[in-house]
PDB file of N, CA, C and O in Angstrom, chain B, residues numbered from 101:
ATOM      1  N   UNK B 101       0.842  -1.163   0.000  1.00  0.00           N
ATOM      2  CA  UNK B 101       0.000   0.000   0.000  1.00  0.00           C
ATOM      3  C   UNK B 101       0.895   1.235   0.000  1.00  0.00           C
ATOM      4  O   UNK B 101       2.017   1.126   0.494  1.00  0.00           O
ATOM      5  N   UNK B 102       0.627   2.018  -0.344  1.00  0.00           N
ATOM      6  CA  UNK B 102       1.548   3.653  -0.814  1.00  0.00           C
ATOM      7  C   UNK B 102       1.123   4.216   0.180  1.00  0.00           C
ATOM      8  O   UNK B 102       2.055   4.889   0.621  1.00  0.00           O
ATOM      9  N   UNK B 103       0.433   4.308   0.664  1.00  0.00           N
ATOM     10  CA  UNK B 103      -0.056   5.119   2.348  1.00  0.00           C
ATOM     11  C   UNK B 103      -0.702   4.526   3.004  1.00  0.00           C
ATOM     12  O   UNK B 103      -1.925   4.641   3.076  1.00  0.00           O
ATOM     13  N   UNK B 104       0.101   3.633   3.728  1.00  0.00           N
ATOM     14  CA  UNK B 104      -0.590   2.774   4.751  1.00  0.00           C
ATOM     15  C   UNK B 104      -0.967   3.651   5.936  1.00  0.00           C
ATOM     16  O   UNK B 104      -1.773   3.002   6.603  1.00  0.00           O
ATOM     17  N   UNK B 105      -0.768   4.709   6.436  1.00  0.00           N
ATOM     18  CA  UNK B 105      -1.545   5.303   7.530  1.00  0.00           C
ATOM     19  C   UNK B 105      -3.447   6.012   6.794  1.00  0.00           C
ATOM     20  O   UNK B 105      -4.374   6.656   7.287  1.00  0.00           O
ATOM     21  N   UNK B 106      -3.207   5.501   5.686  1.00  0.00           N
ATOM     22  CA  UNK B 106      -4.849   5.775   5.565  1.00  0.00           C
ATOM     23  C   UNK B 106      -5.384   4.285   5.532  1.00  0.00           C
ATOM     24  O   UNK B 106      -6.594   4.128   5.701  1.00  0.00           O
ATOM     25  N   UNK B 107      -4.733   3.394   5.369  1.00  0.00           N
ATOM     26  CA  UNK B 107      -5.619   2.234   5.813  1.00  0.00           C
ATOM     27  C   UNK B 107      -6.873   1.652   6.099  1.00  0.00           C
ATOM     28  O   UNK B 107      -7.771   1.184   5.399  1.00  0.00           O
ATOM     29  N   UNK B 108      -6.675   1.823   7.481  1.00  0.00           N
ATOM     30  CA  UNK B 108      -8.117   1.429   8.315  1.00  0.00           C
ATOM     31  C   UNK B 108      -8.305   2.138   9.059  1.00  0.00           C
ATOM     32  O   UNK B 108      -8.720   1.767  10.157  1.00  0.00           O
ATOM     33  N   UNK B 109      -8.110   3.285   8.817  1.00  0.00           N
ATOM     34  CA  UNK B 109      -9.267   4.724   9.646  1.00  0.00           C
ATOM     35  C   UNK B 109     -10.223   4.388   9.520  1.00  0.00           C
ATOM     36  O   UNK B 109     -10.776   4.103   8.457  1.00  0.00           O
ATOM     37  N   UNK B 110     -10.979   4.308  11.435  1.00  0.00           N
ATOM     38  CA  UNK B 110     -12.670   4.064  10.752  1.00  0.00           C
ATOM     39  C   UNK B 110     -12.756   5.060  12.022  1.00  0.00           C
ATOM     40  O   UNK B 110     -12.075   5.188  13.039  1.00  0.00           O
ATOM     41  N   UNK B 111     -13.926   5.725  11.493  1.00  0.00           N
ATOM     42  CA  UNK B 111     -14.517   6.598  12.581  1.00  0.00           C
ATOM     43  C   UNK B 111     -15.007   6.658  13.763  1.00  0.00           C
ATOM     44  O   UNK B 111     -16.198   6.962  13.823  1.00  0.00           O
ATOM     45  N   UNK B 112     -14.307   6.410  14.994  1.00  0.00           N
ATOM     46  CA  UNK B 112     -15.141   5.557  15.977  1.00  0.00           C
ATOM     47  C   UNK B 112     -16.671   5.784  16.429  1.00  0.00           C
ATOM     48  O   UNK B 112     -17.388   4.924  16.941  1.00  0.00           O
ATOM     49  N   UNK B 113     -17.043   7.179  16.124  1.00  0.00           N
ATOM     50  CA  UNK B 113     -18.045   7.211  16.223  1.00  0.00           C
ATOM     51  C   UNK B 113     -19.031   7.027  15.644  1.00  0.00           C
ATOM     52  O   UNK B 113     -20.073   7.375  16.201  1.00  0.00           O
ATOM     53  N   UNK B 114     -19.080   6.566  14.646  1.00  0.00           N
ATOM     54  CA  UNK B 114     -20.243   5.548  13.558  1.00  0.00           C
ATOM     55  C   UNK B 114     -19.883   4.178  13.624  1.00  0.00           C
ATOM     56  O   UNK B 114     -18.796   3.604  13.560  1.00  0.00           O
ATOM     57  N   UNK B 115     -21.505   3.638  13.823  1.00  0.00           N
ATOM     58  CA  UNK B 115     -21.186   2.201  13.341  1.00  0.00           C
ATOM     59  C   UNK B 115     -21.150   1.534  12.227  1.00  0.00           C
ATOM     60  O   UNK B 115     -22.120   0.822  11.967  1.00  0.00           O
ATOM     61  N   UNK B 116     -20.111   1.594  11.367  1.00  0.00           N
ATOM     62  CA  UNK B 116     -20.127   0.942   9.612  1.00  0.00           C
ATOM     63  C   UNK B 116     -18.310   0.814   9.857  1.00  0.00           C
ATOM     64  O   UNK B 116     -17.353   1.439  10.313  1.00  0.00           O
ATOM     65  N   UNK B 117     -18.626  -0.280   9.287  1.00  0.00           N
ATOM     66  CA  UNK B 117     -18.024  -1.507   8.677  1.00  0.00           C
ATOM     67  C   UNK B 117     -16.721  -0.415   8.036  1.00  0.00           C
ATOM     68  O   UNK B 117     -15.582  -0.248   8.472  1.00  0.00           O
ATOM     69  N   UNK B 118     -17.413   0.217   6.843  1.00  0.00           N
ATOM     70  CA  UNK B 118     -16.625   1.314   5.669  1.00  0.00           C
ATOM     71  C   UNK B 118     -15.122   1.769   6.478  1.00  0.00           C
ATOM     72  O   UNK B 118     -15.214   2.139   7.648  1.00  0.00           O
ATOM     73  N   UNK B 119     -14.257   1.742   6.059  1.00  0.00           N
ATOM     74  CA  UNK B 119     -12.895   2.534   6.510  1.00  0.00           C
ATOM     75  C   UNK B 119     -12.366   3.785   5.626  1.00  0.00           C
ATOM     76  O   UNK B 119     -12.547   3.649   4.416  1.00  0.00           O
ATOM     77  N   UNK B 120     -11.898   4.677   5.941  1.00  0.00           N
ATOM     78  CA  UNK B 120     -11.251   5.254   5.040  1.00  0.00           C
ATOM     79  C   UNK B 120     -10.660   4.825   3.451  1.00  0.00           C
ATOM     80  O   UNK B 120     -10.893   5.252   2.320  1.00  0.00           O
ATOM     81  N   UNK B 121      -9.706   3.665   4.062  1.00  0.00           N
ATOM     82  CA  UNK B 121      -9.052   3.242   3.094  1.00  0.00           C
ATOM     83  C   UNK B 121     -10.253   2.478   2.215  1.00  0.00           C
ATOM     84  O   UNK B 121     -10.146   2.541   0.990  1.00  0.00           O
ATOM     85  N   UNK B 122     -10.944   2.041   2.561  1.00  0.00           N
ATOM     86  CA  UNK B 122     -11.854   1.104   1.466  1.00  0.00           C
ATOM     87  C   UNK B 122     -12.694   1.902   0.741  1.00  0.00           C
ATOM     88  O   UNK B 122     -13.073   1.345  -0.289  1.00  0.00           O
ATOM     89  N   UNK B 123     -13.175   3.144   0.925  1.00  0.00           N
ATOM     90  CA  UNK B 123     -13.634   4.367   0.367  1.00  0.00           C
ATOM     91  C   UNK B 123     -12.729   4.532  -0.547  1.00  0.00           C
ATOM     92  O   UNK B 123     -12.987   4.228  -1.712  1.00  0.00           O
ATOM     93  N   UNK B 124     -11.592   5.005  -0.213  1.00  0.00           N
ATOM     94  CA  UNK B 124     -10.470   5.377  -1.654  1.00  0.00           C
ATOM     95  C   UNK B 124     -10.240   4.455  -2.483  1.00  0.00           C
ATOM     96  O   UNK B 124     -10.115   4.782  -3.663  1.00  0.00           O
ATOM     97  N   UNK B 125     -10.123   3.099  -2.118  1.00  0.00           N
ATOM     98  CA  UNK B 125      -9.884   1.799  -2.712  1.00  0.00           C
ATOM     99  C   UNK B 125     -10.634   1.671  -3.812  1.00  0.00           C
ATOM    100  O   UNK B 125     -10.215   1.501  -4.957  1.00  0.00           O
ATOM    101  N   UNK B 126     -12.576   1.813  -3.197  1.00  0.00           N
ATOM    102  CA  UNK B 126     -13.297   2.000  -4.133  1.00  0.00           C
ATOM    103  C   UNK B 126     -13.703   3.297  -5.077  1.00  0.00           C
ATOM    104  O   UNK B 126     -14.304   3.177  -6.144  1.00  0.00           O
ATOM    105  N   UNK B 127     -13.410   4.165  -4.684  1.00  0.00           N
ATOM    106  CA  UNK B 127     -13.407   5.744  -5.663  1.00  0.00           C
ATOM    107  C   UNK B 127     -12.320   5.731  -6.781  1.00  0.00           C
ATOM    108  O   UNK B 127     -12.717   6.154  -7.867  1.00  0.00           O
ATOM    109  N   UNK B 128     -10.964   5.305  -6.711  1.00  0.00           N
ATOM    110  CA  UNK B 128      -9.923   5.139  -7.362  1.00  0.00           C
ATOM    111  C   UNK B 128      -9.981   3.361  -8.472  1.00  0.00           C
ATOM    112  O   UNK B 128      -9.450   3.226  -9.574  1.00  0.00           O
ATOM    113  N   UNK B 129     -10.597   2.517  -7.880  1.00  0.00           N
ATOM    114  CA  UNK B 129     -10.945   1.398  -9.070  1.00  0.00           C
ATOM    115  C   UNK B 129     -12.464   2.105 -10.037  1.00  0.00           C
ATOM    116  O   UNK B 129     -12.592   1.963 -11.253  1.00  0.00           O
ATOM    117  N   UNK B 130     -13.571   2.922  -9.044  1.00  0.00           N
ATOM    118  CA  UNK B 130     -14.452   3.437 -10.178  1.00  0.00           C
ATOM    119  C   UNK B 130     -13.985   4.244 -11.479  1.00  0.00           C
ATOM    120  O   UNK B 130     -14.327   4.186 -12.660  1.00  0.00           O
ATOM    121  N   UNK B 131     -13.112   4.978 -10.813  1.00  0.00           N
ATOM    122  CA  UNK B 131     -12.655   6.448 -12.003  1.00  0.00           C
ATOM    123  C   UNK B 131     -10.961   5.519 -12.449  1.00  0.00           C
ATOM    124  O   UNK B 131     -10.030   6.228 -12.830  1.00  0.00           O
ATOM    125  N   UNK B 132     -10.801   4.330 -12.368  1.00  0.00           N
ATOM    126  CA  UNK B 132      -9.484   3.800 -12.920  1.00  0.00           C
ATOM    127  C   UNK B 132      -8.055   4.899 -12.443  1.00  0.00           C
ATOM    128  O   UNK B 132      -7.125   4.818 -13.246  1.00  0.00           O
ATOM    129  N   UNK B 133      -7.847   5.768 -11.382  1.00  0.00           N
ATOM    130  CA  UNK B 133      -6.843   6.391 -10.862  1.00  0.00           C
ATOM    131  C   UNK B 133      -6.101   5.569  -9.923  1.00  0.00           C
ATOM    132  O   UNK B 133      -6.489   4.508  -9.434  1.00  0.00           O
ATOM    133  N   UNK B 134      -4.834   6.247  -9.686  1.00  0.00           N
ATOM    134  CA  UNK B 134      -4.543   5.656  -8.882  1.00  0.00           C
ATOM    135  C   UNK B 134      -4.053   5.946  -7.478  1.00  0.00           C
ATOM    136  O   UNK B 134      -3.781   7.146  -7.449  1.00  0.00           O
ATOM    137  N   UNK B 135      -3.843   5.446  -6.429  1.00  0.00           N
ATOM    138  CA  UNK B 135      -3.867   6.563  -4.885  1.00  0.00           C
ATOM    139  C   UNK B 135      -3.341   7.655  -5.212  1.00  0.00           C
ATOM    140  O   UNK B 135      -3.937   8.675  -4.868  1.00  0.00           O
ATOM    141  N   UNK B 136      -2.275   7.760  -5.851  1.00  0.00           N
ATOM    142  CA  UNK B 136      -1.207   8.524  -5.770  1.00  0.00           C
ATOM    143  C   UNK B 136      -1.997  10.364  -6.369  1.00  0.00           C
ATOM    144  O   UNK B 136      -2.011  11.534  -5.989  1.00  0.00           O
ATOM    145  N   UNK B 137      -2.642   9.317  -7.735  1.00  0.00           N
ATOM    146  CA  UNK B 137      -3.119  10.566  -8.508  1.00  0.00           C
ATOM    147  C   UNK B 137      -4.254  11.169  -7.585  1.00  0.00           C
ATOM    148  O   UNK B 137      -4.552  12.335  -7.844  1.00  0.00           O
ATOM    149  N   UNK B 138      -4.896  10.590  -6.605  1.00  0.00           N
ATOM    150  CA  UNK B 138      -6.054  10.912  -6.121  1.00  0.00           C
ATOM    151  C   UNK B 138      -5.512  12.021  -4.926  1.00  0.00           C
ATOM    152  O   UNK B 138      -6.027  13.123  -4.740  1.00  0.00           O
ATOM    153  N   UNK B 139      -4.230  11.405  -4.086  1.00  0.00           N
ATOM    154  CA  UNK B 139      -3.719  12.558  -2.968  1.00  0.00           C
ATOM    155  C   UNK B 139      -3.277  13.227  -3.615  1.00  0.00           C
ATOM    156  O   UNK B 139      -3.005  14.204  -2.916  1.00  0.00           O
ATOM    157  N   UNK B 140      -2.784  13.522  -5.204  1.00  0.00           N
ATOM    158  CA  UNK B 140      -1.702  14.274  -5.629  1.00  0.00           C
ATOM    159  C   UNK B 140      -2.394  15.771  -5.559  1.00  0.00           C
ATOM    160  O   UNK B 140      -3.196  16.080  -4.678  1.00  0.00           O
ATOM    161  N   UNK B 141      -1.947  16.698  -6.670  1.00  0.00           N
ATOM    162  CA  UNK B 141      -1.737  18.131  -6.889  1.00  0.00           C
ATOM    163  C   UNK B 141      -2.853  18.433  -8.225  1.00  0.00           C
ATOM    164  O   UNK B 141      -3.437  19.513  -8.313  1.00  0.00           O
ATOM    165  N   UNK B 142      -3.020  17.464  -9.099  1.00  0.00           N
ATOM    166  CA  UNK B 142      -3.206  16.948 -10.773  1.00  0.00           C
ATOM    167  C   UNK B 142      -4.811  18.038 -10.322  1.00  0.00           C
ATOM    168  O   UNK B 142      -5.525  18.062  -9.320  1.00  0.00           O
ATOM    169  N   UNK B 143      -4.840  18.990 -11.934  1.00  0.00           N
ATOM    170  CA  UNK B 143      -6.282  19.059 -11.496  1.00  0.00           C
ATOM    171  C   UNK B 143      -6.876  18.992 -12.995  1.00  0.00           C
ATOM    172  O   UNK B 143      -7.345  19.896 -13.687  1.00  0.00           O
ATOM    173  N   UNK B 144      -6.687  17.516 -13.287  1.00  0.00           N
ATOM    174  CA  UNK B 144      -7.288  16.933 -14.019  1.00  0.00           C
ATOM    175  C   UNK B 144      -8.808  16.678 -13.549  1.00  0.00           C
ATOM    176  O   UNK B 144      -9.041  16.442 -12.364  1.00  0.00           O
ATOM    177  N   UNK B 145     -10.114  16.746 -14.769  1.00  0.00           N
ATOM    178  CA  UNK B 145     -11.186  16.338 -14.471  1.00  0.00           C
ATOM    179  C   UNK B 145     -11.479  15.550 -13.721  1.00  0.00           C
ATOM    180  O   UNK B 145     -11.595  15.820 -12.525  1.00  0.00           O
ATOM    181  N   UNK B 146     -11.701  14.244 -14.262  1.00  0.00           N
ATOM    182  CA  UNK B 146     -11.166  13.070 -14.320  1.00  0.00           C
ATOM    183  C   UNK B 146     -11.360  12.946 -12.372  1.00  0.00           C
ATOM    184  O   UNK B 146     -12.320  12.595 -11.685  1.00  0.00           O
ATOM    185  N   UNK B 147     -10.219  13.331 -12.074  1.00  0.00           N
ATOM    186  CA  UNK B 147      -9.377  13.311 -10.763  1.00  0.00           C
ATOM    187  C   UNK B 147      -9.979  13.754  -9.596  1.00  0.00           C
ATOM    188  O   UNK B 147      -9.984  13.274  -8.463  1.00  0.00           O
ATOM    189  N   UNK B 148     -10.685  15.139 -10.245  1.00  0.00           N
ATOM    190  CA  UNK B 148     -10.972  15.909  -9.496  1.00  0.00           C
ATOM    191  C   UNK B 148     -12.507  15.325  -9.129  1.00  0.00           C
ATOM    192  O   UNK B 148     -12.715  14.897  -7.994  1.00  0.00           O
ATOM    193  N   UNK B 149     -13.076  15.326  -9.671  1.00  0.00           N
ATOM    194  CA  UNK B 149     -14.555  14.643  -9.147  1.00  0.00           C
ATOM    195  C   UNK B 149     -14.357  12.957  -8.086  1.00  0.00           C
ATOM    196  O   UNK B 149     -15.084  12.480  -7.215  1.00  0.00           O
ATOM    197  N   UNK B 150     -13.254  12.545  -8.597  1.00  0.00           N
ATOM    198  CA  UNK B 150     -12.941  11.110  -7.770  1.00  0.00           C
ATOM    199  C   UNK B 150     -12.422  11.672  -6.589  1.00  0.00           C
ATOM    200  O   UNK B 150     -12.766  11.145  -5.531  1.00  0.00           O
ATOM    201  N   UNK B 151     -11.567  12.760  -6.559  1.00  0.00           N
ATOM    202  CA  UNK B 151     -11.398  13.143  -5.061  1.00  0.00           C
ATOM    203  C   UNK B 151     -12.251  13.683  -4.607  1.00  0.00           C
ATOM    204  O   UNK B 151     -12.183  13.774  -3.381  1.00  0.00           O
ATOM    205  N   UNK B 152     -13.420  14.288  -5.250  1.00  0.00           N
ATOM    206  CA  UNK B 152     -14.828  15.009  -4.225  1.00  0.00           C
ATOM    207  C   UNK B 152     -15.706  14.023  -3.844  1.00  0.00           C
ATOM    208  O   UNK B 152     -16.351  13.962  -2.798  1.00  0.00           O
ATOM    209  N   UNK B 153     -15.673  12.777  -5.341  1.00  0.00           N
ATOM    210  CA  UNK B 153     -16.647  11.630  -4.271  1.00  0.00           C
ATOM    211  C   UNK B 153     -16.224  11.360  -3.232  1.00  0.00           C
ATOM    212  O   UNK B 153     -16.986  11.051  -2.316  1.00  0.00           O
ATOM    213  N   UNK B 154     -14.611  11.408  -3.046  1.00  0.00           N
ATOM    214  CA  UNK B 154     -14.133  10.410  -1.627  1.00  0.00           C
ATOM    215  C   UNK B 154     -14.383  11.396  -1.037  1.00  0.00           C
ATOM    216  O   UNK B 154     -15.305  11.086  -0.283  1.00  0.00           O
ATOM    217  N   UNK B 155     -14.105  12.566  -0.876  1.00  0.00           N
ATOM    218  CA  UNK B 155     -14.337  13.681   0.330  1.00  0.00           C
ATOM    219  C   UNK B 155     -16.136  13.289   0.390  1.00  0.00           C
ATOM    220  O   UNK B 155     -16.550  13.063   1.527  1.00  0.00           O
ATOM    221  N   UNK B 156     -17.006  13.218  -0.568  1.00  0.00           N
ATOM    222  CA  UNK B 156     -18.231  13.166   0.365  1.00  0.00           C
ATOM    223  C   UNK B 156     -18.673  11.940   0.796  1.00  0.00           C
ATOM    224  O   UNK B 156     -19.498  11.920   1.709  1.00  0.00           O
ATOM    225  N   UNK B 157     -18.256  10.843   0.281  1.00  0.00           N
ATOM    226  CA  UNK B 157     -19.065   9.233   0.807  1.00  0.00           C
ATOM    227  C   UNK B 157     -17.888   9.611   2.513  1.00  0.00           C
ATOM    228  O   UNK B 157     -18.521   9.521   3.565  1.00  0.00           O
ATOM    229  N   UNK B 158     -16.957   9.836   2.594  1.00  0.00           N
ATOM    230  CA  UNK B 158     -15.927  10.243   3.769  1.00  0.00           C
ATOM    231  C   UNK B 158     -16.791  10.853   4.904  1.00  0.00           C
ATOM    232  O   UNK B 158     -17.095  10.525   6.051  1.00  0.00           O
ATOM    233  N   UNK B 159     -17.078  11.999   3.978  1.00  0.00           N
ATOM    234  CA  UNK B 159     -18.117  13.123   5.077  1.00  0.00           C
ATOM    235  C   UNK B 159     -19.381  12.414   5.133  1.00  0.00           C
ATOM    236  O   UNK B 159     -19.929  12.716   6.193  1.00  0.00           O
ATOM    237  N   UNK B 160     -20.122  11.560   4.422  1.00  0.00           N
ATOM    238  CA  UNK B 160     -21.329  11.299   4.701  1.00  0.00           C
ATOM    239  C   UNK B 160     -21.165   9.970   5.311  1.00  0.00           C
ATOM    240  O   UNK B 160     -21.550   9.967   6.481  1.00  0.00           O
ATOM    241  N   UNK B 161     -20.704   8.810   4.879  1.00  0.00           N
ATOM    242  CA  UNK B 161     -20.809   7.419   5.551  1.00  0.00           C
ATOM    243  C   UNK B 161     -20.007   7.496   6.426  1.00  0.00           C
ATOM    244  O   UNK B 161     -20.093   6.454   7.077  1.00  0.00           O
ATOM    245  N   UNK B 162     -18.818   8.515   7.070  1.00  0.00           N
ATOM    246  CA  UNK B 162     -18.380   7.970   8.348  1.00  0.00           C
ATOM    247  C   UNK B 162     -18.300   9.267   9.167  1.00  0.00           C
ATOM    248  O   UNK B 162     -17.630   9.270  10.200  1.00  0.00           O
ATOM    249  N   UNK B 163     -19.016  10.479   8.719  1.00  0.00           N
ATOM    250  CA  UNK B 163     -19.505  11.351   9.635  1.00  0.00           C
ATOM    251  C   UNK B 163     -17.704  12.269   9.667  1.00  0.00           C
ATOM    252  O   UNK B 163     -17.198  12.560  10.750  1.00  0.00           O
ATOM    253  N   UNK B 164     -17.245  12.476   8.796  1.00  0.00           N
ATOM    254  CA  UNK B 164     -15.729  12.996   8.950  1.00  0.00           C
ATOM    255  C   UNK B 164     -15.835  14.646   8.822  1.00  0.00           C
ATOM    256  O   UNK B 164     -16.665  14.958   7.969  1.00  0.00           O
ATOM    257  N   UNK B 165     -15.288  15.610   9.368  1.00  0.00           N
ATOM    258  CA  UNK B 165     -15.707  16.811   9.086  1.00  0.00           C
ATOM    259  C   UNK B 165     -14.862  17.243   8.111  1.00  0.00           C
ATOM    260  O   UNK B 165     -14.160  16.413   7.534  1.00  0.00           O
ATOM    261  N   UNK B 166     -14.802  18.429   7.818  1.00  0.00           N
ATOM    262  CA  UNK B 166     -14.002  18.863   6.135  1.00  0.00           C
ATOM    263  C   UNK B 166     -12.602  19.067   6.599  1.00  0.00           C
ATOM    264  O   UNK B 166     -11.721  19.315   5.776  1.00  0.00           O
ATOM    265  N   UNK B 167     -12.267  18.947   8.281  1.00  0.00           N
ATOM    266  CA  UNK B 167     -11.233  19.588   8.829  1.00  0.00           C
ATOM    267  C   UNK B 167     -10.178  18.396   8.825  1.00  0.00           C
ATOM    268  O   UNK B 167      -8.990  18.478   8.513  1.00  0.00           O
ATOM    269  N   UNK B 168     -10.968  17.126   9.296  1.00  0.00           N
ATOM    270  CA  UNK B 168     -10.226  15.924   9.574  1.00  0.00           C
ATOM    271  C   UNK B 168      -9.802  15.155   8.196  1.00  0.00           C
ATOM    272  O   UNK B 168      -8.759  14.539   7.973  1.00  0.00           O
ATOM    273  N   UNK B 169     -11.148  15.417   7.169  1.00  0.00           N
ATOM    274  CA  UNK B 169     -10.795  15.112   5.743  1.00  0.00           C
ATOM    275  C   UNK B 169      -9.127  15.784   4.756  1.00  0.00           C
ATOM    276  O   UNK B 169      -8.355  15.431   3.865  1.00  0.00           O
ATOM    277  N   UNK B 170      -9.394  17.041   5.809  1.00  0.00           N
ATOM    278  CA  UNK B 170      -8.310  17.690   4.589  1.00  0.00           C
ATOM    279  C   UNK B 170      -6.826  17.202   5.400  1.00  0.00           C
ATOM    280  O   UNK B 170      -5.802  17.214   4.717  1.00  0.00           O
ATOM    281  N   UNK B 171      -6.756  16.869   6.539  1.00  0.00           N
ATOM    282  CA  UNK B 171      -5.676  16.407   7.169  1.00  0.00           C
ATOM    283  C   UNK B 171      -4.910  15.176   6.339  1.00  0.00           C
ATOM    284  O   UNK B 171      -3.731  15.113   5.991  1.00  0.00           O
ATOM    285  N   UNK B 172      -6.262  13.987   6.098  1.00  0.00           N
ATOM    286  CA  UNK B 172      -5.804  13.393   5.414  1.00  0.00           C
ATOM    287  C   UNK B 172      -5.942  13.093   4.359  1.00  0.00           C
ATOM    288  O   UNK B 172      -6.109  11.936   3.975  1.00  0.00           O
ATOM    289  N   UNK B 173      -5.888  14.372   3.467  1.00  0.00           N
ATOM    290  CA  UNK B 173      -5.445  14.745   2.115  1.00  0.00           C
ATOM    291  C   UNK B 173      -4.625  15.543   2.211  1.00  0.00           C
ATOM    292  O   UNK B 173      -4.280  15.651   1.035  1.00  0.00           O
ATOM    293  N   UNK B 174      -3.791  16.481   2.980  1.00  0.00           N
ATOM    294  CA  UNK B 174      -2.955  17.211   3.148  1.00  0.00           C
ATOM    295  C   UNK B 174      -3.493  18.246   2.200  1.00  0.00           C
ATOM    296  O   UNK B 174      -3.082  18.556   1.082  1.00  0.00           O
ATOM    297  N   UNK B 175      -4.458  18.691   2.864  1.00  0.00           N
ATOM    298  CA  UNK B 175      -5.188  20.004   1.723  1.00  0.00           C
ATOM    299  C   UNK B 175      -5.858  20.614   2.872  1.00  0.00           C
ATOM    300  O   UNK B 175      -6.279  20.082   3.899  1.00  0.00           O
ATOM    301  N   UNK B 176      -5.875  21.962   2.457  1.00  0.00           N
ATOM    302  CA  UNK B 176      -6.930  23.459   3.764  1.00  0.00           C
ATOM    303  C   UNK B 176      -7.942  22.599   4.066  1.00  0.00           C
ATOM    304  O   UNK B 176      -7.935  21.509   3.493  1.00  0.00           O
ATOM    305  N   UNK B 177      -8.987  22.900   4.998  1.00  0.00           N
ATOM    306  CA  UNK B 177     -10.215  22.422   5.062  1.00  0.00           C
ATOM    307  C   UNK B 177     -11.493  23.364   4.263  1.00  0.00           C
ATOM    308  O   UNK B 177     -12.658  23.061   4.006  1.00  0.00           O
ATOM    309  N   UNK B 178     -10.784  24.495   4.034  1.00  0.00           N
ATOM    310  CA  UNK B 178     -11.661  25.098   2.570  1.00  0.00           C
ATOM    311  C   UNK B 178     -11.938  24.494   1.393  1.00  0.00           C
ATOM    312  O   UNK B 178     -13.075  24.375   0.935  1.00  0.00           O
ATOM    313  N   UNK B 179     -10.553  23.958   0.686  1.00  0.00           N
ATOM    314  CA  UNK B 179     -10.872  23.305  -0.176  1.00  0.00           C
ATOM    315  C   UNK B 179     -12.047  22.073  -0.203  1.00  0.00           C
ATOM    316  O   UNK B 179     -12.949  21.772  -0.985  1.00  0.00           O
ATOM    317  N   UNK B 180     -11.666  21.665   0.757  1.00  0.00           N
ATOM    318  CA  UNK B 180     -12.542  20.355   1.264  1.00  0.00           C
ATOM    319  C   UNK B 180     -14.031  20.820   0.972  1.00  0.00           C
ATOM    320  O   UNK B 180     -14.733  20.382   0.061  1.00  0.00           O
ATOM    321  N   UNK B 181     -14.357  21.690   1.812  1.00  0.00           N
ATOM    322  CA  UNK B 181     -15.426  22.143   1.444  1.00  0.00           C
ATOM    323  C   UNK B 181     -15.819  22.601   0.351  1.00  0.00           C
ATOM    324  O   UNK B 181     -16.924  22.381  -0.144  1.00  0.00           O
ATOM    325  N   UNK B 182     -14.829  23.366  -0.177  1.00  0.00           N
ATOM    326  CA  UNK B 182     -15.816  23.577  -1.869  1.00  0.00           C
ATOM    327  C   UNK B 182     -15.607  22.119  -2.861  1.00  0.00           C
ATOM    328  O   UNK B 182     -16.504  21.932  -3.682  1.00  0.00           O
ATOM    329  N   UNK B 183     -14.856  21.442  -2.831  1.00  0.00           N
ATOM    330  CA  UNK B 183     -15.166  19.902  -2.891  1.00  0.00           C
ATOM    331  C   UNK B 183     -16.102  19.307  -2.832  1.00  0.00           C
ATOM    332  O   UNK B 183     -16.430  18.617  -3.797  1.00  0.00           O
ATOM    333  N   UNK B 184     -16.979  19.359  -1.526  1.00  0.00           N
ATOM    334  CA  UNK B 184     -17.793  18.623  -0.996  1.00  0.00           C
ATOM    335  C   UNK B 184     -18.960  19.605  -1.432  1.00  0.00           C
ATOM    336  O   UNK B 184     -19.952  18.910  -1.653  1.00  0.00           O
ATOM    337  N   UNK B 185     -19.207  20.824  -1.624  1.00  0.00           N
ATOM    338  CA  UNK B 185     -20.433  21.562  -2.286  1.00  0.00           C
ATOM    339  C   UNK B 185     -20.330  21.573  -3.852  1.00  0.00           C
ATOM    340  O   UNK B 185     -21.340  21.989  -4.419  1.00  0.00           O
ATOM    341  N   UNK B 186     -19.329  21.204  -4.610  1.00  0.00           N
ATOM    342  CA  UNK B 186     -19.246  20.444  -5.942  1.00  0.00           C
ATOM    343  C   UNK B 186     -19.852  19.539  -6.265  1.00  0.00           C
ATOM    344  O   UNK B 186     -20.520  19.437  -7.294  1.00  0.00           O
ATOM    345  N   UNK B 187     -19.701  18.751  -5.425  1.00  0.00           N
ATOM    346  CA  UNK B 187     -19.552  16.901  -5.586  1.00  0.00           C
ATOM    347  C   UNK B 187     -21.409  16.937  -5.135  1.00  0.00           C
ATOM    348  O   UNK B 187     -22.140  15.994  -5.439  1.00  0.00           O
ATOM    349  N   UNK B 188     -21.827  17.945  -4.529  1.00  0.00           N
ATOM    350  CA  UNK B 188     -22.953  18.004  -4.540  1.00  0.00           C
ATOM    351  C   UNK B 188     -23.732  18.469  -5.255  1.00  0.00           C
ATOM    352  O   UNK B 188     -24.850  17.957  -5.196  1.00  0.00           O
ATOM    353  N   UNK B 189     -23.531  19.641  -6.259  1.00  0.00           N
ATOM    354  CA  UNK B 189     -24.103  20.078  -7.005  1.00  0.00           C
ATOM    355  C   UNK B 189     -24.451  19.037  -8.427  1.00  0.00           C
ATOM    356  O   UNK B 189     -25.123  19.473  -9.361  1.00  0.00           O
TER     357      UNK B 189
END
């Protein structure tokens, strides 16, 4: 694994199964990317919507706020958020 500290983050305060890592696992085999391109800089299309799904199935199935999300993306928690009001629109 290329970043094993995203692994098996699971949120302790929800009960689901879902981990961090299995969220990205599955966002990155949907859109064919790969981890790397997904934490990277790239602001390819493509890329960019696969990193807003993971920021919102993140924020929605394990209750993560935009603050703890962007930690582990190494990104502001602004971005996160206009991410996550994208990925919604």
């Amino acid at each position: 694994m290329i970043f094993p500290e995203i692994g098996n983050i699971v949120n302790p305060y929800r009960n689901s199964p879902t981990s961090v890592g299995d969220i990205i696992r599955d966002v990155c085999a949907s859109y064919n990317i790969t981890l790397a391109q997904l934490k990277g800089e790239t602001r390819v299309s493509k890329v960019c919507q696969a990193r807003w799904e993971a920021w919102s199935r993140i924020h929605e199935e394990l209750g993560f706020s935009s603050r703890q999300i962007a930690r582990r993306f190494n990104r502001d928690c602004s971005t996160v958020r206009h991410g996550l009001r994208k990925y919604a629109s």
